[in-house]
Gaussian input, Z-matrix of N, CA and C with variables (Angstrom, degrees):
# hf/3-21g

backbone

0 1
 N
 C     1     B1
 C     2     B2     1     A1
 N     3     B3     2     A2     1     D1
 C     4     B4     3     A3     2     D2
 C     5     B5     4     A4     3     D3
 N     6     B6     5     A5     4     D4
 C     7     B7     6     A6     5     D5
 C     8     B8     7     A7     6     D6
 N     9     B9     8     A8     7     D7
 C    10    B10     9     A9     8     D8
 C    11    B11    10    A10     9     D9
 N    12    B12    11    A11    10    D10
 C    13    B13    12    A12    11    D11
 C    14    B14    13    A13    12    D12
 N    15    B15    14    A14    13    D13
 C    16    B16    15    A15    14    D14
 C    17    B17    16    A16    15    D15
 N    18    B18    17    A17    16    D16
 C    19    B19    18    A18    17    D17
 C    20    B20    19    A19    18    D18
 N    21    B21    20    A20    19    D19
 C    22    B22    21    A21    20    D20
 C    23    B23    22    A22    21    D21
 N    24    B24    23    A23    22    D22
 C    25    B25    24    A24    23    D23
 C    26    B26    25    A25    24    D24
 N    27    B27    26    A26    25    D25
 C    28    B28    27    A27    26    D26
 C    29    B29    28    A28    27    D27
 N    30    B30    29    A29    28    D28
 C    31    B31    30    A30    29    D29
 C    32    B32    31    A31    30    D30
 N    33    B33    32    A32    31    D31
 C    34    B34    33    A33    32    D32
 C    35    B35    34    A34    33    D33
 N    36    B36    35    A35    34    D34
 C    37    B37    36    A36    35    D35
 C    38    B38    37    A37    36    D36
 N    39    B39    38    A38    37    D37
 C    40    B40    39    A39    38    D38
 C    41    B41    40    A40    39    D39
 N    42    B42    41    A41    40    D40
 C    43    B43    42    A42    41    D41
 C    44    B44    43    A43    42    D42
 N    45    B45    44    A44    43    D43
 C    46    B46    45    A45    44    D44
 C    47    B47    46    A46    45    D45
 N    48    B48    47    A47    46    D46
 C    49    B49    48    A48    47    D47
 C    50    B50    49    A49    48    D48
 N    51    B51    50    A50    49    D49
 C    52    B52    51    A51    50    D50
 C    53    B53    52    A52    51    D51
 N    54    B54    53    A53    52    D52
 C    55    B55    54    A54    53    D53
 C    56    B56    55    A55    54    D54
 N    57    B57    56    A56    55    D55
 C    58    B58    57    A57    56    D56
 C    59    B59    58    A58    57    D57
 N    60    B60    59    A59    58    D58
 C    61    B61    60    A60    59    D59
 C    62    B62    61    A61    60    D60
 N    63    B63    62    A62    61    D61
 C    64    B64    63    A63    62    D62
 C    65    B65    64    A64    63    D63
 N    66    B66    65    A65    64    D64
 C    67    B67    66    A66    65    D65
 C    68    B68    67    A67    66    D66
 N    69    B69    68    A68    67    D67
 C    70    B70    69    A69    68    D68
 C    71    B71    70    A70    69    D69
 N    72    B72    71    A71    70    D70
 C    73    B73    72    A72    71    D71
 C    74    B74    73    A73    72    D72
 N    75    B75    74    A74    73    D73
 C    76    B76    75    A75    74    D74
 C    77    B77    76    A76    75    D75
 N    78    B78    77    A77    76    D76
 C    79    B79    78    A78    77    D77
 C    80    B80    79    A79    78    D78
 N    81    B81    80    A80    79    D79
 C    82    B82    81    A81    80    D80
 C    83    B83    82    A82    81    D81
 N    84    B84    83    A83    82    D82
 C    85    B85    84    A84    83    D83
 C    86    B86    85    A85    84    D84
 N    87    B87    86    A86    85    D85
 C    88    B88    87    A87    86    D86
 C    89    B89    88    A88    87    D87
 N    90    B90    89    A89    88    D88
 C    91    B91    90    A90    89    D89
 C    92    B92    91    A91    90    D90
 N    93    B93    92    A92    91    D91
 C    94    B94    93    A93    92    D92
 C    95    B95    94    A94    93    D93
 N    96    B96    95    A95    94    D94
 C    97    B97    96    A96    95    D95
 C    98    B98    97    A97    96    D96
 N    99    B99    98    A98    97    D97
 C   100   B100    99    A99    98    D98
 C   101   B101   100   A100    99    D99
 N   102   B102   101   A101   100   D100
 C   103   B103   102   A102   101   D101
 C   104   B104   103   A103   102   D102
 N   105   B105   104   A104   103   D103
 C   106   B106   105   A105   104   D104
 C   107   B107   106   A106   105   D105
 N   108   B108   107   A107   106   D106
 C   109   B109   108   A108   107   D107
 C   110   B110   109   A109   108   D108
 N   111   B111   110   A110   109   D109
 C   112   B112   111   A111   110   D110
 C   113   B113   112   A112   111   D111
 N   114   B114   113   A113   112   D112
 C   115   B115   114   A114   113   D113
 C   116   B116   115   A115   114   D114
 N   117   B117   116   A116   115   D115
 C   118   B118   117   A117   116   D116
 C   119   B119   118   A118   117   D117
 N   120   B120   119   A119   118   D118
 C   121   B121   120   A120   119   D119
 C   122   B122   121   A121   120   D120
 N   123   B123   122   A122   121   D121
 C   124   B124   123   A123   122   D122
 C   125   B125   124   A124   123   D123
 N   126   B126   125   A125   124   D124
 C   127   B127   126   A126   125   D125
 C   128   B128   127   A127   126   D126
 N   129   B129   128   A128   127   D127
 C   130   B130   129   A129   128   D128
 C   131   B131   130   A130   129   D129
 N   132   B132   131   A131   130   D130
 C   133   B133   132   A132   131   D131
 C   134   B134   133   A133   132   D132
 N   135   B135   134   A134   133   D133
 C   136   B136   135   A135   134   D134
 C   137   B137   136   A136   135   D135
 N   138   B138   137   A137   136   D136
 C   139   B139   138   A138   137   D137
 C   140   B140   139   A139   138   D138
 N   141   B141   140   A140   139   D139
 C   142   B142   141   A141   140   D140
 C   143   B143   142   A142   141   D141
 N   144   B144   143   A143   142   D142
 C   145   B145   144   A144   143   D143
 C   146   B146   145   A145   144   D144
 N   147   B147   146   A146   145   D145
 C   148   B148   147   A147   146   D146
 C   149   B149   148   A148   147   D147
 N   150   B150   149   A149   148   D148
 C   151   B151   150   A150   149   D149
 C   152   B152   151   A151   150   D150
 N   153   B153   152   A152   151   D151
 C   154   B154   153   A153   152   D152
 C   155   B155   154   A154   153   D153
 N   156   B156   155   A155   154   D154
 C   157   B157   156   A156   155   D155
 C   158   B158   157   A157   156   D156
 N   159   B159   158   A158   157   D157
 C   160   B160   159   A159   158   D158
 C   161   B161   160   A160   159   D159
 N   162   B162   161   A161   160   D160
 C   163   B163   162   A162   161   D161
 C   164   B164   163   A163   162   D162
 N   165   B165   164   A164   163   D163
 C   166   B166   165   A165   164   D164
 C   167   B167   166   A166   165   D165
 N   168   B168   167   A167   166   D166
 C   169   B169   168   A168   167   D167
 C   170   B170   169   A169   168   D168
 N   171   B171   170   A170   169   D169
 C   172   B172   171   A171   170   D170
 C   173   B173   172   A172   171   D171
 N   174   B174   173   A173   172   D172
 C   175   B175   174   A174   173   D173
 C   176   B176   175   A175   174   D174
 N   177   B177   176   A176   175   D175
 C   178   B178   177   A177   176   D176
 C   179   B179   178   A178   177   D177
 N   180   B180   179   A179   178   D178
 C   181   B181   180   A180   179   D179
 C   182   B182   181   A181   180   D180
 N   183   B183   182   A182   181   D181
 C   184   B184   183   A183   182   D182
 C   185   B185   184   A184   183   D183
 N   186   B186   185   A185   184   D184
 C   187   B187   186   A186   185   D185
 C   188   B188   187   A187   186   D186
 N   189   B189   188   A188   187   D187
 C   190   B190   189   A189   188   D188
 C   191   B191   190   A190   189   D189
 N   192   B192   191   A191   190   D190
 C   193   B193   192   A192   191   D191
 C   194   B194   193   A193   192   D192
 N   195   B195   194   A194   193   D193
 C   196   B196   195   A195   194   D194
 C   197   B197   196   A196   195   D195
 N   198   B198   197   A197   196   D196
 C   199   B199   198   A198   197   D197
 C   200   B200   199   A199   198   D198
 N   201   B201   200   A200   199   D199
 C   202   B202   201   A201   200   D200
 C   203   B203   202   A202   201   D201
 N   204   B204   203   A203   202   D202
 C   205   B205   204   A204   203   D203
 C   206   B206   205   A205   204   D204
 N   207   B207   206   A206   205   D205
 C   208   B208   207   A207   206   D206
 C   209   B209   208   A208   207   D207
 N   210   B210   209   A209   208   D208
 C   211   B211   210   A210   209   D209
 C   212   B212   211   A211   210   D210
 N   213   B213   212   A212   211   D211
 C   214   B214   213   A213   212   D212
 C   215   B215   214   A214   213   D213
 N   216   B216   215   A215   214   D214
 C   217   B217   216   A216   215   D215
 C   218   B218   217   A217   216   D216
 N   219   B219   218   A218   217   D217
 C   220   B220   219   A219   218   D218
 C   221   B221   220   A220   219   D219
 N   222   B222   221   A221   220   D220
 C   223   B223   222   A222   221   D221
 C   224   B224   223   A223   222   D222
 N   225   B225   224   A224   223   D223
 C   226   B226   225   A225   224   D224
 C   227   B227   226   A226   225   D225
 N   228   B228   227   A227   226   D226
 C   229   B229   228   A228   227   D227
 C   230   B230   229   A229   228   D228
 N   231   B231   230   A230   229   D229
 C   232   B232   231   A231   230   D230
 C   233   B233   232   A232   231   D231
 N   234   B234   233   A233   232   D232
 C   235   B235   234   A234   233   D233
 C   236   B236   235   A235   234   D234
 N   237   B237   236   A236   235   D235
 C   238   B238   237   A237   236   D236
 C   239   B239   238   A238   237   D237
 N   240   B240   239   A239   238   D238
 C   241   B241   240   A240   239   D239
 C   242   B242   241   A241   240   D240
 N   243   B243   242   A242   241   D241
 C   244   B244   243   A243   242   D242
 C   245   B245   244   A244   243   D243
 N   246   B246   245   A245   244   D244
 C   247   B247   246   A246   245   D245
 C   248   B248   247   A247   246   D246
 N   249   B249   248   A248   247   D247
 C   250   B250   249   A249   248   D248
 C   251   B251   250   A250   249   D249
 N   252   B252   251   A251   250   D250
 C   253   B253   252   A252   251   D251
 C   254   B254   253   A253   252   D252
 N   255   B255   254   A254   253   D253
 C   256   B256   255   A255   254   D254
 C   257   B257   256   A256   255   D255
 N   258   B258   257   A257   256   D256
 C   259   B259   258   A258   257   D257
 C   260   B260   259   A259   258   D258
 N   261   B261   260   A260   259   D259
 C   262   B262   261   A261   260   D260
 C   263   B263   262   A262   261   D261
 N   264   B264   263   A263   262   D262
 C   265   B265   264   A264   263   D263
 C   266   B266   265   A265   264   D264
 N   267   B267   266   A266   265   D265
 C   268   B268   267   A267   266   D266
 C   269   B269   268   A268   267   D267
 N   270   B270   269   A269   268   D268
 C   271   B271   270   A270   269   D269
 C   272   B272   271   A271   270   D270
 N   273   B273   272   A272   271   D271
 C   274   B274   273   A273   272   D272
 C   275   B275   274   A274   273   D273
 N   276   B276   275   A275   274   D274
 C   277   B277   276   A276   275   D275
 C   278   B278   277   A277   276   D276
 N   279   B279   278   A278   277   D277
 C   280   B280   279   A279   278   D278
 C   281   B281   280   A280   279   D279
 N   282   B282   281   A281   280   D280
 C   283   B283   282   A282   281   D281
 C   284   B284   283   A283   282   D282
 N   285   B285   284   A284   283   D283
 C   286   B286   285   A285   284   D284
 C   287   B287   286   A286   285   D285
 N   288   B288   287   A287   286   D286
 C   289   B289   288   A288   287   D287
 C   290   B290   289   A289   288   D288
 N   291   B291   290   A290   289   D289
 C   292   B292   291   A291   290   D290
 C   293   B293   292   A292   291   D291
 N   294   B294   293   A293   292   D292
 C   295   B295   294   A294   293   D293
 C   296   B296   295   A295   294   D294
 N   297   B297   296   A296   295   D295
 C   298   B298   297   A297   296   D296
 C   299   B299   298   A298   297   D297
 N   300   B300   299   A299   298   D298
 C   301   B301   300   A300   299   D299
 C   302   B302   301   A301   300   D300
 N   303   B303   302   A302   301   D301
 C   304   B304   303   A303   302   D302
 C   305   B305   304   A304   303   D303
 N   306   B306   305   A305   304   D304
 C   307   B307   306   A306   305   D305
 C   308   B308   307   A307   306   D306

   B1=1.4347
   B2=1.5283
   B3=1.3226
   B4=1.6132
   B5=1.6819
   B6=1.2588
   B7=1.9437
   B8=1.3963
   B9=1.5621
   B10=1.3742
   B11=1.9249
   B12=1.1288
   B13=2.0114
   B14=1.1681
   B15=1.4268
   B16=1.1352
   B17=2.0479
   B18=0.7179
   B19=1.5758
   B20=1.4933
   B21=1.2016
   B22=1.9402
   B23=1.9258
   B24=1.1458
   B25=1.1440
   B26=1.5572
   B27=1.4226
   B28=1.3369
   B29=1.6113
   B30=1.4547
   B31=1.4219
   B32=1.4670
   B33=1.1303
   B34=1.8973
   B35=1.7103
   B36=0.9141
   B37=1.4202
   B38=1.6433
   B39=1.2072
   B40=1.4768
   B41=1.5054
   B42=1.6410
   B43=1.1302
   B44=1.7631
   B45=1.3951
   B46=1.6347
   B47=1.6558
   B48=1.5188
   B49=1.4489
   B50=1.3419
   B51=1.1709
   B52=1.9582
   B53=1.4058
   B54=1.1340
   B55=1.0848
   B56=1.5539
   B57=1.9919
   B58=1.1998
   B59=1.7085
   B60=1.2971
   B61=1.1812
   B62=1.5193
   B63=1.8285
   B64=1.2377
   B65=1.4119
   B66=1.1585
   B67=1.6030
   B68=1.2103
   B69=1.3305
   B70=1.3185
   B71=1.5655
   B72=1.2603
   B73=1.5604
   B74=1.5557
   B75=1.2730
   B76=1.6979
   B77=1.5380
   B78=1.5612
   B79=1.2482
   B80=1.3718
   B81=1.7076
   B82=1.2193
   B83=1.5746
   B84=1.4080
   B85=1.7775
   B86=1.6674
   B87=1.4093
   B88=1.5139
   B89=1.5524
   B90=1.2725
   B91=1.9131
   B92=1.2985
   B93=1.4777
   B94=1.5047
   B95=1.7160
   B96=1.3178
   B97=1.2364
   B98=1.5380
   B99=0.9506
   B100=1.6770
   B101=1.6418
   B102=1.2566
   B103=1.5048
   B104=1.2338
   B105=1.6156
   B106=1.3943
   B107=1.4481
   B108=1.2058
   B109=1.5738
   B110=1.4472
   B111=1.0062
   B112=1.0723
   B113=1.9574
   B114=1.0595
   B115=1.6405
   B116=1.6097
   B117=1.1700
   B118=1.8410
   B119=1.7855
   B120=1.2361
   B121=2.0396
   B122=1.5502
   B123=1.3566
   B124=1.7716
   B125=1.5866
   B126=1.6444
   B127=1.7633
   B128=1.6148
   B129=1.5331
   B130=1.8588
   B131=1.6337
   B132=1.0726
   B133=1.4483
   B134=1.5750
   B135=1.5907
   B136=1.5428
   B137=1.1087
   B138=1.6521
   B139=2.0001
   B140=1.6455
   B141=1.6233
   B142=2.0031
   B143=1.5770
   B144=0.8920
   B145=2.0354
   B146=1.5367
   B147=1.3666
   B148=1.4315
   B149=2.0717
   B150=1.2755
   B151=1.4512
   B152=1.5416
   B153=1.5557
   B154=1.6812
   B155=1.7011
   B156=1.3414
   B157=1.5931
   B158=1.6594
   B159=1.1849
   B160=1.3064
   B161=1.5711
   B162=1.6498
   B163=1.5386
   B164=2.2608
   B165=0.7910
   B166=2.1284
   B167=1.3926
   B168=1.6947
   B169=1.4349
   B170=1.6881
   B171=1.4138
   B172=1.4976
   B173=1.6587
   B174=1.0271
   B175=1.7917
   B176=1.2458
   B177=1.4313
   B178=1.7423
   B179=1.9247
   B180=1.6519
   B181=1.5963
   B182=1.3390
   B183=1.5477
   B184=1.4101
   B185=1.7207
   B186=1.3312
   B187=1.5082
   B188=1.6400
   B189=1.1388
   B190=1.3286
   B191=2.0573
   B192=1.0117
   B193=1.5056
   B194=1.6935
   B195=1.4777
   B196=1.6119
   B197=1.7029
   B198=1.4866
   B199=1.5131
   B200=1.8935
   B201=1.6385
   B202=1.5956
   B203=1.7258
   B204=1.1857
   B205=1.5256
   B206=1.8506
   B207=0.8963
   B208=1.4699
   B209=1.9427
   B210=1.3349
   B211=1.2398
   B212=1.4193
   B213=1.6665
   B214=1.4670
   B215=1.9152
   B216=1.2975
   B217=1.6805
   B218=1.7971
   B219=1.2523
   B220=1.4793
   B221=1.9507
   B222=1.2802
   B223=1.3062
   B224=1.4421
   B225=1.5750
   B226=1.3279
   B227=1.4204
   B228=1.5341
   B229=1.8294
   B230=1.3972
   B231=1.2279
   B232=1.4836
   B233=1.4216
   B234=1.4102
   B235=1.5166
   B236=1.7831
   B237=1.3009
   B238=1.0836
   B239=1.2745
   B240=0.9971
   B241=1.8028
   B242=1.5029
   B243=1.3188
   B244=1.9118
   B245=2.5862
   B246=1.5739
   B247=1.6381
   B248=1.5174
   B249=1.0883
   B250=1.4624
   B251=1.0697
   B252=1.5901
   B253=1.3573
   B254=1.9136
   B255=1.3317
   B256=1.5421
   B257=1.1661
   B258=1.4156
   B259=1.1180
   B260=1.8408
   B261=1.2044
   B262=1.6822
   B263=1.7942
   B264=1.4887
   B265=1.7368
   B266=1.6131
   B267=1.7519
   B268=1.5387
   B269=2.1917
   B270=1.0979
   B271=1.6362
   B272=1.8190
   B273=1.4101
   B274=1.2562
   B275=1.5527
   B276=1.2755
   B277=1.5468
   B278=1.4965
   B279=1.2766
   B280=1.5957
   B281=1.4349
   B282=0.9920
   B283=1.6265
   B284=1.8251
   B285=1.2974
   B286=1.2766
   B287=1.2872
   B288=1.7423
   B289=1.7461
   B290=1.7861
   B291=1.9029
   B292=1.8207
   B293=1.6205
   B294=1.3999
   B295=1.4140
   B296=1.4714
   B297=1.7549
   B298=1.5700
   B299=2.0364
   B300=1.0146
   B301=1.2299
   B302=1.1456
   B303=1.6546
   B304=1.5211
   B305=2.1105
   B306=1.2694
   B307=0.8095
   B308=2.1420
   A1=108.66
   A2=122.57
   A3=140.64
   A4=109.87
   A5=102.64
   A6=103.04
   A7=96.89
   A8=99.38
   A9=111.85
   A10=98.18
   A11=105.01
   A12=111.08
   A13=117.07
   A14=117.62
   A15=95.97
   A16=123.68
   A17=118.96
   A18=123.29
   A19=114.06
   A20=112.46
   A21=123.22
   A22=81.58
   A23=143.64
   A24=145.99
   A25=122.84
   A26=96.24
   A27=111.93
   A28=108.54
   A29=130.51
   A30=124.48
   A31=105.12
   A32=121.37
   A33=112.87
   A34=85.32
   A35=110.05
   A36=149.80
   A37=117.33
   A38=124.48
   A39=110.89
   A40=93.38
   A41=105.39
   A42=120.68
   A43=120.40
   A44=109.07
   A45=103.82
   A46=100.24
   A47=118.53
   A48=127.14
   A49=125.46
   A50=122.25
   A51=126.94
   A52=116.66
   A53=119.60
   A54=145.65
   A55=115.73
   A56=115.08
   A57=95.84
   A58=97.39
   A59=124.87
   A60=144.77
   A61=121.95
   A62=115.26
   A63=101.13
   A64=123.23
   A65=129.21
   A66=151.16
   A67=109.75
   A68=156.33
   A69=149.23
   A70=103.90
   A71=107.49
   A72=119.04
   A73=130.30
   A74=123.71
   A75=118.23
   A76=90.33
   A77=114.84
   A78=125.47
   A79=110.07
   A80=104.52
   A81=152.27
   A82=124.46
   A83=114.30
   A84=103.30
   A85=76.35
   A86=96.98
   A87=114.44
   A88=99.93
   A89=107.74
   A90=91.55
   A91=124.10
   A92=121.79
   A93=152.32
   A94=109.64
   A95=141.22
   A96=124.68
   A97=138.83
   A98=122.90
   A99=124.21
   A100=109.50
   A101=124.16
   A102=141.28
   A103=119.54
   A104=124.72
   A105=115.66
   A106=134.45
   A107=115.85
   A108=128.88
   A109=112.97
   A110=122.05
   A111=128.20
   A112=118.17
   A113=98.98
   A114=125.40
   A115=122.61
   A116=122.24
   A117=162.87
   A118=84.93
   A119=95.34
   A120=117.66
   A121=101.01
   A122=83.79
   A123=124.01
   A124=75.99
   A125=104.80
   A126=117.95
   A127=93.29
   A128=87.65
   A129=121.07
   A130=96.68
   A131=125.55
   A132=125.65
   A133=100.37
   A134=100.74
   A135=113.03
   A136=99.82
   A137=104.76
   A138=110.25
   A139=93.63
   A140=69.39
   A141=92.78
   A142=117.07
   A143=110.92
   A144=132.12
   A145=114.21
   A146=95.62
   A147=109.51
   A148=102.32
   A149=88.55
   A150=106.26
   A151=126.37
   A152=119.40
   A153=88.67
   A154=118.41
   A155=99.52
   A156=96.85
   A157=125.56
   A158=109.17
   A159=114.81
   A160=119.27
   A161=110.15
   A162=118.63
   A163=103.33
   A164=99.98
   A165=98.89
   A166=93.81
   A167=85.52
   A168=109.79
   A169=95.37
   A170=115.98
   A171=108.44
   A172=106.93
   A173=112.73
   A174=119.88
   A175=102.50
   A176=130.74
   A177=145.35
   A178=92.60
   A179=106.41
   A180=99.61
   A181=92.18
   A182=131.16
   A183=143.47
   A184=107.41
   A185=117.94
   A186=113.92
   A187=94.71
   A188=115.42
   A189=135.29
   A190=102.68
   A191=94.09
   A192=103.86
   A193=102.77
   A194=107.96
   A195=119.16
   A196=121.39
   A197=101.30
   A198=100.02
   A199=89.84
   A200=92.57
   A201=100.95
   A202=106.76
   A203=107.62
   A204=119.88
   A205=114.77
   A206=104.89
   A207=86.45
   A208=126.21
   A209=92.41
   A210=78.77
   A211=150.14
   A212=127.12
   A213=107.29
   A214=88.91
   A215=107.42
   A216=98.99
   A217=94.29
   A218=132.44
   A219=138.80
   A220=96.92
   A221=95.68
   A222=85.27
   A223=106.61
   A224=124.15
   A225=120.79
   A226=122.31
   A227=87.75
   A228=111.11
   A229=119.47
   A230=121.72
   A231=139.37
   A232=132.68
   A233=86.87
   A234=96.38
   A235=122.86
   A236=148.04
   A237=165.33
   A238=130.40
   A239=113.08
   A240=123.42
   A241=109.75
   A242=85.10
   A243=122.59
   A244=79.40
   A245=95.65
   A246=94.09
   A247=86.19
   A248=129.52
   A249=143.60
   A250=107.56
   A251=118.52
   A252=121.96
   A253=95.84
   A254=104.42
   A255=114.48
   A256=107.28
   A257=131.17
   A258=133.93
   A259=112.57
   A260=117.41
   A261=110.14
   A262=82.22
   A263=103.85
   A264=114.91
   A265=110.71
   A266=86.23
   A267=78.60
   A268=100.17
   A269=78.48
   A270=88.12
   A271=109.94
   A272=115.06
   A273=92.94
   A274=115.03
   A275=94.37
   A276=111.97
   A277=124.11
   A278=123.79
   A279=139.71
   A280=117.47
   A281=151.14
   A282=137.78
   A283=111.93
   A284=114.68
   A285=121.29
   A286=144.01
   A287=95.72
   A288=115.49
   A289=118.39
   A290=84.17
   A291=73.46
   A292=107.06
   A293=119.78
   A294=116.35
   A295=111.15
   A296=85.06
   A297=116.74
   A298=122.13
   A299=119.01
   A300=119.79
   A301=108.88
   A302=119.36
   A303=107.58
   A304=94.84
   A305=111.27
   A306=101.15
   A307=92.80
   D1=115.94
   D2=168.51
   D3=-52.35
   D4=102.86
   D5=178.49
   D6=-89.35
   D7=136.44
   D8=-163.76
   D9=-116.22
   D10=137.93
   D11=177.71
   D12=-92.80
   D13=117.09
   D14=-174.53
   D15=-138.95
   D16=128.03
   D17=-161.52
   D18=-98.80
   D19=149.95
   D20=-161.41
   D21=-66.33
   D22=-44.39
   D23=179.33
   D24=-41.89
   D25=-44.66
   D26=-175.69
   D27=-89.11
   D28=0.09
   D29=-178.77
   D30=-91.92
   D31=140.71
   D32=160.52
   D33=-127.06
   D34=154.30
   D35=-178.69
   D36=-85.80
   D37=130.57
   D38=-164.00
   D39=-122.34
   D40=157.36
   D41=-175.48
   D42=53.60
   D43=-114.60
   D44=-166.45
   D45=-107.03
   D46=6.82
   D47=-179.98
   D48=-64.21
   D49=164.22
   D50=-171.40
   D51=-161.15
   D52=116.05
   D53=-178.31
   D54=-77.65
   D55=99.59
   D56=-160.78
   D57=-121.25
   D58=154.79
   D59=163.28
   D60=-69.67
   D61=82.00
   D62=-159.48
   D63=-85.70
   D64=135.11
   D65=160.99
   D66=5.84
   D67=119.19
   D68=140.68
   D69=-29.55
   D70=120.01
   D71=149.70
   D72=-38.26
   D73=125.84
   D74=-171.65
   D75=-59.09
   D76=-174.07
   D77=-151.16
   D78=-141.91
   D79=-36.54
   D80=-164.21
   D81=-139.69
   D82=142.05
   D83=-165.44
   D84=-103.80
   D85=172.41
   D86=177.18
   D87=-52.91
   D88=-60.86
   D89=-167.33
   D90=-72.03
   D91=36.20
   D92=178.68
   D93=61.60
   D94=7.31
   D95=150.85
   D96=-42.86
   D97=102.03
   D98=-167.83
   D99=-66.26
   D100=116.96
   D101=144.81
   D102=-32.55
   D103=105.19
   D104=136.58
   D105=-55.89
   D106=151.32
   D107=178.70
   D108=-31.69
   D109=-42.02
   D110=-164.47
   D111=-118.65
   D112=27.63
   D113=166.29
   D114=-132.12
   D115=0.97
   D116=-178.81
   D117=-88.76
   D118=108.22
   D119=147.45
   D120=-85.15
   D121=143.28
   D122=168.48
   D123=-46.72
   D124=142.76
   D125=153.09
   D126=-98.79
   D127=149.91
   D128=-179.84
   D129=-101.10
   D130=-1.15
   D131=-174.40
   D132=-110.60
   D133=145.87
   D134=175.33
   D135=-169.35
   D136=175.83
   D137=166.01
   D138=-134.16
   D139=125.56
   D140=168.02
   D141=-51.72
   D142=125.60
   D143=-177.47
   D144=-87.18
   D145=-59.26
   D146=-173.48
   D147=-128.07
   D148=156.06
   D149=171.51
   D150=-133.47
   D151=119.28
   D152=-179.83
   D153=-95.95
   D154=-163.27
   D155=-171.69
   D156=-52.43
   D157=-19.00
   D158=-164.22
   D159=111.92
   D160=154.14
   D161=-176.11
   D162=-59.30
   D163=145.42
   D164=164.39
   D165=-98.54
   D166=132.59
   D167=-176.91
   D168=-98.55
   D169=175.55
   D170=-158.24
   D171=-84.59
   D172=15.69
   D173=172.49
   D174=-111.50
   D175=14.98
   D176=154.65
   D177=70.11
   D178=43.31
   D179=172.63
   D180=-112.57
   D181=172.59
   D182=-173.41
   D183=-92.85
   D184=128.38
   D185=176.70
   D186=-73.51
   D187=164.89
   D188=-177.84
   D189=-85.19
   D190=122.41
   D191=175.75
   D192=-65.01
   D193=135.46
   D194=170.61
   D195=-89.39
   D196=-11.24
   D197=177.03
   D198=-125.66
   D199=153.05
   D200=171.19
   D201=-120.07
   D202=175.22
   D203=171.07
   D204=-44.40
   D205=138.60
   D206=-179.80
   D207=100.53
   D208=-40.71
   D209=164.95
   D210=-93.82
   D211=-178.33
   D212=-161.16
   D213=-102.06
   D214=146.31
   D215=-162.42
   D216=-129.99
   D217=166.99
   D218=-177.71
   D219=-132.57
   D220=121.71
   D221=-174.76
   D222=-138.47
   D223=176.69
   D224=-174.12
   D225=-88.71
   D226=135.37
   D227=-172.51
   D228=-22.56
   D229=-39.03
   D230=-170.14
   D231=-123.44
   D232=8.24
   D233=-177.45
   D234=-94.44
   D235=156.17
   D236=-124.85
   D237=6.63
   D238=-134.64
   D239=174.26
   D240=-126.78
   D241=123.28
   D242=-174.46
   D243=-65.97
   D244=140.20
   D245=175.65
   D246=-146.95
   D247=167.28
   D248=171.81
   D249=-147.46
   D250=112.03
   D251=167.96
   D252=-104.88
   D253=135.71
   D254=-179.35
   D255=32.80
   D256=-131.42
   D257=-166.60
   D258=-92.84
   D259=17.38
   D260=-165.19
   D261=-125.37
   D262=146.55
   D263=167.60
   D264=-117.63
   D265=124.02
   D266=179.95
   D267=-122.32
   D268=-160.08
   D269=-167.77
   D270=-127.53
   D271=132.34
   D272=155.85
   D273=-132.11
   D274=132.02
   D275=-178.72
   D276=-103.58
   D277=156.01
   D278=157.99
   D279=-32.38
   D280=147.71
   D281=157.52
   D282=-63.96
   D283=-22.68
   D284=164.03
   D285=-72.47
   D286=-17.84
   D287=173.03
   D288=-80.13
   D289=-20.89
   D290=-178.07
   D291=-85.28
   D292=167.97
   D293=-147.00
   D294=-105.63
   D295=-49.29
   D296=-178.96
   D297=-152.34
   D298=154.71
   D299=163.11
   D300=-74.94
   D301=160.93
   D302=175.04
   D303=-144.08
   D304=123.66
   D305=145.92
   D306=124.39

């Protein structure tokens, strides 16, 4: 089996998909108690990396993507595929899973 290398640079995203850079996990709750590893929720927060072309509308033209590179996005709890490039976890999601922009 051919091991293939591969870098957040080198992914593009197909169709209405987004490639997001997810959030470091708090560490600490507001009223300063520190979190173990394993009491830490998944973050819904990230910033989009990659973007693909957009959904085909039925005249085979590209809808216009609503999020761009760069931004910080809120997206759903359960939605896409968990990816790990080296040491950073990112996510890729639907254009429909993210919820809201933030910021």
């Amino acid at each position: 089996m051919a091991r293939v290398s591969l870098s957040v640079s080198t992914v593009k995203p197909l169709g209405d998909r987004v490639l997001i850079k997810i959030s470091e996990s708090e560490d600490k709750t507001p009223g300063g108690i520190f979190l173990p590893d394993t009491a830490k929720e998944k973050p819904q927060v990230g910033e989009v990396v990659a973007v693909g072309p957009g959904k085909r509308s039925e005249d085979g033209s590209h809808q216009t993507m609503e999020v761009n590179v760069g931004d910080k996005v809120l997206y759903s709890k359960y939605a896409g595929t968990d990816i790990e490039f080296g040491d950073e976890d990112y996510i890729l999601v639907g254009e429909k899973d993210i919820l809201a922009t933030l910021g």
